[in-house]
C-alpha positions as semicolon CSV with decimal commas, in nm:
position;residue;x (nm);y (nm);z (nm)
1;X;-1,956;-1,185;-0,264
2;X;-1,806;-1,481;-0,125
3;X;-1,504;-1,539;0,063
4;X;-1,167;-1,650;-0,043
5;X;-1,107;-2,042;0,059
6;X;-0,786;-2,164;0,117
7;X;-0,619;-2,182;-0,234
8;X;-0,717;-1,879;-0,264
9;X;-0,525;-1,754;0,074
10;X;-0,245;-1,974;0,002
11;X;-0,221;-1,787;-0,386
12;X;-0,220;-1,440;-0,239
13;X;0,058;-1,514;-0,014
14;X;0,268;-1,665;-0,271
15;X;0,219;-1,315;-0,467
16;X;0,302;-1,137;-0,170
17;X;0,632;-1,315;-0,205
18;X;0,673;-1,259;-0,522
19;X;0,397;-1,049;-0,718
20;X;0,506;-1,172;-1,055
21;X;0,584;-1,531;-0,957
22;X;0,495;-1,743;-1,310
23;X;0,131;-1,907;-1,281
24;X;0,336;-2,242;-1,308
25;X;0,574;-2,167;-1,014
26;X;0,298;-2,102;-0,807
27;X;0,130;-2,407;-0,905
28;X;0,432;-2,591;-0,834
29;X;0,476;-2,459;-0,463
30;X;0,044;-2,527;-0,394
31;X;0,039;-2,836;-0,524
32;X;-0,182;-2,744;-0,779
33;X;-0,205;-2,711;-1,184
34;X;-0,081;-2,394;-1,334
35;X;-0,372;-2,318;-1,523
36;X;-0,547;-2,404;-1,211
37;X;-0,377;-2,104;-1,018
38;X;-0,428;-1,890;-1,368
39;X;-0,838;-1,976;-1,337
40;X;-0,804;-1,907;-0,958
41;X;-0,618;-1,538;-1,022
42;X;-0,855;-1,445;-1,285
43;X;-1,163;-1,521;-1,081
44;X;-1,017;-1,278;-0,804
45;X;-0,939;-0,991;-1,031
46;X;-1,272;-1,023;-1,226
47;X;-1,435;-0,970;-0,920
48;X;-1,224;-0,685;-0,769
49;X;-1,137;-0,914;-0,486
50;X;-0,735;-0,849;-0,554
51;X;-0,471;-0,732;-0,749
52;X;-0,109;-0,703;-0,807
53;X;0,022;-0,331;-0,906
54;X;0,384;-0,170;-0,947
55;X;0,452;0,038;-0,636
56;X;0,734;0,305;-0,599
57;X;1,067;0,178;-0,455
58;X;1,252;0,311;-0,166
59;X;1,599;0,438;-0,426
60;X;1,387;0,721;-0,548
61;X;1,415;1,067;-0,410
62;X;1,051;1,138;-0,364
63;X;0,854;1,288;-0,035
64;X;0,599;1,176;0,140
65;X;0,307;1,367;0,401
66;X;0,012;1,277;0,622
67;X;-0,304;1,459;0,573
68;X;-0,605;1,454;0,790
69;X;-0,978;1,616;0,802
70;X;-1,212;1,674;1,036
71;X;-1,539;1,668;0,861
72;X;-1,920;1,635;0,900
73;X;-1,944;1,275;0,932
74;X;-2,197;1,309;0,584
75;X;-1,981;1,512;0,423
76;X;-1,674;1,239;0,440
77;X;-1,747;0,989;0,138
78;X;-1,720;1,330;-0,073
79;X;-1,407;1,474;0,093
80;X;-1,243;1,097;0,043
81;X;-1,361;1,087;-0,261
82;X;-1,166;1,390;-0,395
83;X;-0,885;1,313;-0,245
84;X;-0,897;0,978;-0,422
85;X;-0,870;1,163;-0,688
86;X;-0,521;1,355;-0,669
87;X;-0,254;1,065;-0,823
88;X;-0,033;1,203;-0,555
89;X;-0,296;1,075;-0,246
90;X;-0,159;0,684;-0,279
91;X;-0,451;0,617;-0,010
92;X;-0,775;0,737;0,156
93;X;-0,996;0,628;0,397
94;X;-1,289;0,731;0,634
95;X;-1,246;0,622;0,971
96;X;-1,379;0,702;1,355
97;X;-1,224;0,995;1,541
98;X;-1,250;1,367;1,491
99;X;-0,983;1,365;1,196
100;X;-1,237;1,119;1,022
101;X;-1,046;1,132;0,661
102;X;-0,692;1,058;0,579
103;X;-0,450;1,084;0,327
104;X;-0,133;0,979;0,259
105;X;0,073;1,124;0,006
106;X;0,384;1,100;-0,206
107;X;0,554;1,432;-0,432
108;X;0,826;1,462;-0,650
109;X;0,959;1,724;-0,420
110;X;0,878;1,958;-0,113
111;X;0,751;2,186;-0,287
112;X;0,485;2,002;-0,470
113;X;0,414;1,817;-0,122
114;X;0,395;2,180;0,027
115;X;0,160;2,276;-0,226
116;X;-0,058;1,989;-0,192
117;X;-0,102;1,972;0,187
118;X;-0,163;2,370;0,198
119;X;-0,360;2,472;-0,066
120;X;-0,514;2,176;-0,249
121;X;-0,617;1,907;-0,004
122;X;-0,742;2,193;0,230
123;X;-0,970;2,372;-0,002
124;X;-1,203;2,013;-0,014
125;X;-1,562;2,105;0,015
126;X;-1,673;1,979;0,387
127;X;-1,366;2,033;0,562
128;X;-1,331;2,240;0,890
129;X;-0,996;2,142;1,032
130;X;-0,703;1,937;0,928
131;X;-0,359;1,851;1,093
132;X;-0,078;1,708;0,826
133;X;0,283;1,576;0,871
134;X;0,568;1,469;0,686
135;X;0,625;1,108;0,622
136;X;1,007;1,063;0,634
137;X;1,046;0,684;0,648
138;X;0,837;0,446;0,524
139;X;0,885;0,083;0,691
140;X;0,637;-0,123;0,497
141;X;0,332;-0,025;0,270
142;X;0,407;-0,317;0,006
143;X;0,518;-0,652;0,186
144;X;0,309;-0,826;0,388
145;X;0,250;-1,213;0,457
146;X;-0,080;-1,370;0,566
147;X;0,065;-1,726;0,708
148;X;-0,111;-1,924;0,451
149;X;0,169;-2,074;0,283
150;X;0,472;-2,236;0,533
151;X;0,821;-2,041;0,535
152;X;0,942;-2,338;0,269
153;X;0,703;-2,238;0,030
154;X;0,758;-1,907;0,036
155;X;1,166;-1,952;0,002
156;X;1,075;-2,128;-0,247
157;X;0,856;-1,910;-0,488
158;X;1,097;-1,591;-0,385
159;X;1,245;-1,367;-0,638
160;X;1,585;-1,443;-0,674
161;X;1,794;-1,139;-0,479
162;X;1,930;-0,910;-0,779
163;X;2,271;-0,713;-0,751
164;X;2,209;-0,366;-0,656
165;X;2,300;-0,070;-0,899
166;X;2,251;0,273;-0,973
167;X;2,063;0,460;-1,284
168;X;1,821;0,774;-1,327
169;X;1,503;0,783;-1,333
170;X;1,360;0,865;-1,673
171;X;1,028;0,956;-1,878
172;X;1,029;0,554;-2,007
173;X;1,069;0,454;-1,662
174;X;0,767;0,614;-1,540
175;X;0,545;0,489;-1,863
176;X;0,653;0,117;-1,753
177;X;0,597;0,186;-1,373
178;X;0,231;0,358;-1,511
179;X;0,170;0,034;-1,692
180;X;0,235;-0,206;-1,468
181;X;0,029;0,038;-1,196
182;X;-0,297;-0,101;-1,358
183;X;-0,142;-0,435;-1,404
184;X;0,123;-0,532;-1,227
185;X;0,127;-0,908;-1,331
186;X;0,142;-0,766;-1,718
187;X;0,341;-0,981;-1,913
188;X;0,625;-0,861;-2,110
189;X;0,465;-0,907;-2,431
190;X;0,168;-0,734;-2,338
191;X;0,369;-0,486;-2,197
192;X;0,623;-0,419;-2,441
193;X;0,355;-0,375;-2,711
194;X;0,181;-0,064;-2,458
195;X;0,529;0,099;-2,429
196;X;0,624;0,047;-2,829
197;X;0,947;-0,127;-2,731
198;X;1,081;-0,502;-2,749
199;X;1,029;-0,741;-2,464
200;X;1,346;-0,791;-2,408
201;X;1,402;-0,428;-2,382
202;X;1,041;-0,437;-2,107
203;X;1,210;-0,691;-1,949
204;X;1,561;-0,575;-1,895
205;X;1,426;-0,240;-1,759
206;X;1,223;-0,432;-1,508
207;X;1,523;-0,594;-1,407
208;X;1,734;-0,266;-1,379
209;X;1,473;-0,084;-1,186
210;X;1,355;-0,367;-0,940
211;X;1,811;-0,371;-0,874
212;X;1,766;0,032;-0,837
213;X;1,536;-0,006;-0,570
214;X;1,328;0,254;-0,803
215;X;1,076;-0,018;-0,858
216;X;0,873;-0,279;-0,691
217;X;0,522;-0,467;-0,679
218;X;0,262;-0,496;-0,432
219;X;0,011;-0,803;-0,406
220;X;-0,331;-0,661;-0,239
221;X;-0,651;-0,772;-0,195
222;X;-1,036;-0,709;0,008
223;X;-0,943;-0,694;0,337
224;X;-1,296;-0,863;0,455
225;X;-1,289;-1,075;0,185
226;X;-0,971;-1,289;0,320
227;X;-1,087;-1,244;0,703
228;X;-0,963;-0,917;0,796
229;X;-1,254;-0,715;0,832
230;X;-1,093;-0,490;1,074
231;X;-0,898;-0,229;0,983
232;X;-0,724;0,024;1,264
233;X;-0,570;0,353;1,238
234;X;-0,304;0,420;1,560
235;X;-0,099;0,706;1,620
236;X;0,221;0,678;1,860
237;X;0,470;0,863;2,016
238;X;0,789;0,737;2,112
239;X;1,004;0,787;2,421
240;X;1,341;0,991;2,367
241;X;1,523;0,664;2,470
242;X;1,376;0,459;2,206
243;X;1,463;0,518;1,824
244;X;1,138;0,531;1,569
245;X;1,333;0,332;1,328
246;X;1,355;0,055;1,552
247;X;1,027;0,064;1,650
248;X;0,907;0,048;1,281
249;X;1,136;-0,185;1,119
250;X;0,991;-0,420;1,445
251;X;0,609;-0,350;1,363
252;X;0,657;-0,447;1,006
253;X;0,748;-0,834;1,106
254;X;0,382;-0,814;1,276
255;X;0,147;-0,977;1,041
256;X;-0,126;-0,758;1,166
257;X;0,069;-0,431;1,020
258;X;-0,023;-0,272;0,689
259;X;0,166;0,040;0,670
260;X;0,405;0,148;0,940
261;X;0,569;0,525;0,864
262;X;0,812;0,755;1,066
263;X;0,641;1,081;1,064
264;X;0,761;1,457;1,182
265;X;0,447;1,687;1,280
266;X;0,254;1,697;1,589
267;X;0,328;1,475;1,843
268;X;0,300;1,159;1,678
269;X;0,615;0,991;1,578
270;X;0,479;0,679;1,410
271;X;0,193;0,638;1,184
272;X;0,022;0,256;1,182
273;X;-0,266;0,114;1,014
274;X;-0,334;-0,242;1,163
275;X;-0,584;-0,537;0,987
276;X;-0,692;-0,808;1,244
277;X;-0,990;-1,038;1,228
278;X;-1,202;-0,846;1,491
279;X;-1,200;-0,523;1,688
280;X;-1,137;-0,742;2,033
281;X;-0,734;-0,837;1,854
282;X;-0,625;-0,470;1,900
283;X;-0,605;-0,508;2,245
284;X;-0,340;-0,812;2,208
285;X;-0,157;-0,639;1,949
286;X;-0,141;-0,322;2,189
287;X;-0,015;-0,548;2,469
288;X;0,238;-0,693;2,248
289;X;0,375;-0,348;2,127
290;X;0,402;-0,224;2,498
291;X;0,585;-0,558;2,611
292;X;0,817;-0,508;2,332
293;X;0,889;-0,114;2,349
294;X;0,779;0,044;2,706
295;X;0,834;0,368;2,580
296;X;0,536;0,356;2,334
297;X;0,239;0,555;2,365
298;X;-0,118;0,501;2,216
299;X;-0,204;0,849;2,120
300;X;-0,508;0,755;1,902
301;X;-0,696;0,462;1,763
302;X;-0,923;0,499;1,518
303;X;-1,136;0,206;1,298
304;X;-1,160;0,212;0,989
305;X;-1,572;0,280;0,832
306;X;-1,501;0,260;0,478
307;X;-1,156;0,255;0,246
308;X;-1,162;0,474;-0,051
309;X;-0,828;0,404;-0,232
310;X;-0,572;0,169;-0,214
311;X;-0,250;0,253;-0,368
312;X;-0,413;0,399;-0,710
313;X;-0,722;0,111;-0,701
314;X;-1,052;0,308;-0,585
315;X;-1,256;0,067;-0,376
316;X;-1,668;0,005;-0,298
317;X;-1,790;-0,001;0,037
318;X;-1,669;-0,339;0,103
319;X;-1,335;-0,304;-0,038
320;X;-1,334;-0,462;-0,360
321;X;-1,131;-0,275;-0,615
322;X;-1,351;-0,094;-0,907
323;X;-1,169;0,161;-1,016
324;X;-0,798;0,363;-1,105
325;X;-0,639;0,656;-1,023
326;X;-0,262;0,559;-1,055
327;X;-0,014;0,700;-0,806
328;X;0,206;0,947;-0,979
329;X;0,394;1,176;-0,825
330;X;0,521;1,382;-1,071
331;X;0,143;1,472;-1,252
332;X;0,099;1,795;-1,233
333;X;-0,034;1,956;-0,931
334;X;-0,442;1,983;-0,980
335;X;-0,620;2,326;-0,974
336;X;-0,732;2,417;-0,650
């Protein structure tokens, strides 16, 4: 498959702004026709080469965790495979290293985490060791920008910020967030008509949850597809006289980071998967990170072979989306 040109960069930034920017905003900002942009979108999702999804917001009370497997290197497409399949594993992939799968994971509690990373996860066919953590801040995982469009543009196509508020989360909230999981550009209509309710009912819940901070959207695409080929795994540990949190809420400016989470077991304090055009970039990015915080050790590095899920989409070899298993933290825990 071919790569992505520049409209087609310059798009996918604008919906990492704002995943459900109007086809005719985003026209507006590229210089471009609306139903342009709509023919442009619709060629990238037909051919799995990205996708916009709801993603779970930081105001819910939910857990996260860290699981990894050592495995014979032939037995790892199965191991990922199954854990793809759990809708609490939000994403898998094979990489380098001894611990050659990974998970991570959200729960509706610590109990269902507990119950995942001791007796499901480890009774995988193929695995002879695993190490797991707890994920206790997440610093990024849904925002990211690729340069493509100027820091105009984006201000420009940018949700409007929405007064915060407060509300539960209920059993109609998590049939819209499920919805929107498999499309996350749905339109209300479309939407309202898969939930039985109004649009303006679809639509005002949007609005609520997106102000709760229970609910938000995630633009993502094939990594290779868009020049990022390289994908890095790096575990750190962080000096006593430097906080994690500052550490992380720095890494997440870094265009090259893709998920940057505080985690508590082993000696890692920080887990960071990195994209960059080729394997040679780490070493800058590395340089960068020590300039910044001296304090920062490299405990492991690991590339990337082949990613496996995505945030619920289930990927091919080269990354391109062709398939669903929607994060959910509160299914049911599966059989063991």
């Amino acid at each position: 498959m071919g790569e992505l040109d520049e409209l087609d960069l310059a798009l996918l930034d604008g919906l990492h702004v704002n995943p459900r920017a109007s086809f005719d905003e985003l026209g507006r900002v590229l210089g471009v026709s609306g139903p342009t942009v709509a023919r442009r979108w619709r060629r990238l999702t037909d051919a799995g080469k990205a996708w916009v999804s709801s993603a779970i917001g930081p105001g819910l009370p939910l857990v996260g965790g860290l699981f990894e497997a050592e495995c014979e290197p032939s037995a790892a497409p199965a191991v990922a495979a199954q854990f793809a399949c759990v809708p609490q594993v939000f994403s898998t992939h094979i990489t380098t290293g001894r611990y050659n799968v990974y998970g991570l994971l959200v729960a509706a509690d610590e109990r269902a985490l507990a119950q995942l990373l001791v007796e499901v996860l480890p009774c995988v066919k193929g695995i002879h060791a695993v190490q797991t953590a707890s994920v206790f801040q997440l610093f990024s995982g849904t925002y990211w920008r690729l340069g493509a469009i100027t820091a105009a543009q984006a201000r420009e196509v940018a949700q409007p910020a929405l007064p915060s508020t407060h509300r539960d989360f209920d059993g109609f909230d998590r049939q819209l967030y499920l919805a929107l999981q498999q499309d996350g550009r749905l339109s209300y209509r479309d939407l309202a008509a898969q939930l039985d309710t109004s649009e303006l009912v679809a639509r005002r819940r949007i609005q609520l949850l997106m102000r709760c901070r229970a609910l938000t959207f995630r633009t993502d695409f094939a990594r290779a597809a868009a020049g990022w080929p390289t994908n890095v795994v790096l575990l750190l540990r962080v000096d006593t006289e430097t906080a994690v949190a500052e550490v992380g809420r720095t890494l997440v400016l870094w265009p090259e980071t893709r998920v940057c989470a505080a985690v508590l077991g082993g000696d890692a304090h920080l887990f960071v998967t990195v994209q960059v055009h080729h394997l040679s970039a780490l070493d800058g990015f590395v340089t960068r990170l020590h300039q910044a915080f001296r304090g920062v050790v490299v405990l492991s590095s690991r590339v990337v072979l082949r990613p496996v899920k995505s945030y619920g989409r289930l990927l091919d070899v080269d990354g391109y989306a062709d398939g669903m298993v929607s994060v959910d933290p509160w299914a049911d825990i599966p059989a063991d």
